[in-house]
C-alpha positions, -999 to 999 in steps of 0.1 A, spaced: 0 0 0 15 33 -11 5 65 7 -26 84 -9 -40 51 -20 -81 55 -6 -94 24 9 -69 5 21 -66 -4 51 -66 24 86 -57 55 87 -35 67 114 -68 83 128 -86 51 132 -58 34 150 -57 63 172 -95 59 182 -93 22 187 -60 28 207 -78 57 229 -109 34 231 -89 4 241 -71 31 267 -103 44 286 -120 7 286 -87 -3 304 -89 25 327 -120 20 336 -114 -16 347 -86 -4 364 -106 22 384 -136 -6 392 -112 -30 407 -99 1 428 -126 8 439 -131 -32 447 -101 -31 466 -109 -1 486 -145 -14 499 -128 -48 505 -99 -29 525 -123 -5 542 -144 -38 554 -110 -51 567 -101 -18 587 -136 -19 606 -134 -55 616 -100 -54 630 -95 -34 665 -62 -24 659 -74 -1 632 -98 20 660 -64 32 675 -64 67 677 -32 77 660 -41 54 631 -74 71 629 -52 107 625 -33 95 599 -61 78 579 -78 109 579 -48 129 569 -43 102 540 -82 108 529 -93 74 536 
C-alpha cells in the first residue's frame, strides 16, 4: 500500500481511536477494581480493633481514607 492510496486499510486516525478506546475501557477496569479493593480494604479496617487506634485514625484521615 502506497501512501494516498483510498481504501486500504486504517488511517493513522482510526488506530488512534481504537487505541484511545482500548485506553479508557482499560482505565475504567482499572478504576472498578480500585474501587473493589478499597470497599474490601475499608471492610478489613472496621473488623480489626487495631485499626480503631487513635493515632491510626489521625493519619487515615490525613491520608483521605
Amino acid at each position: 500500500m502506497s501512501f494516498g492510496e483510498k481504501g486500504k486499510g486504517s488511517s493513522i486516525e482510526d488506530t488512534n481511536k481504537g487505541k484511545t478506546k482500548e485506553m479508557q475501557n482499560i482505565q475504567a477496569k482499572t478504576k472498578q477494581e480500585l474501587d473493589t479493593l478499597k470497599k474490601t480494604l475499608n471492610i478489613v479496617i472496621k473488623d480489626n480493633p487495631y485499626f480503631s487506634d487513635p493515632y491510626y485514625q489521625k493519619a487515615s484521615k490525613q491520608i483521605g481514607n
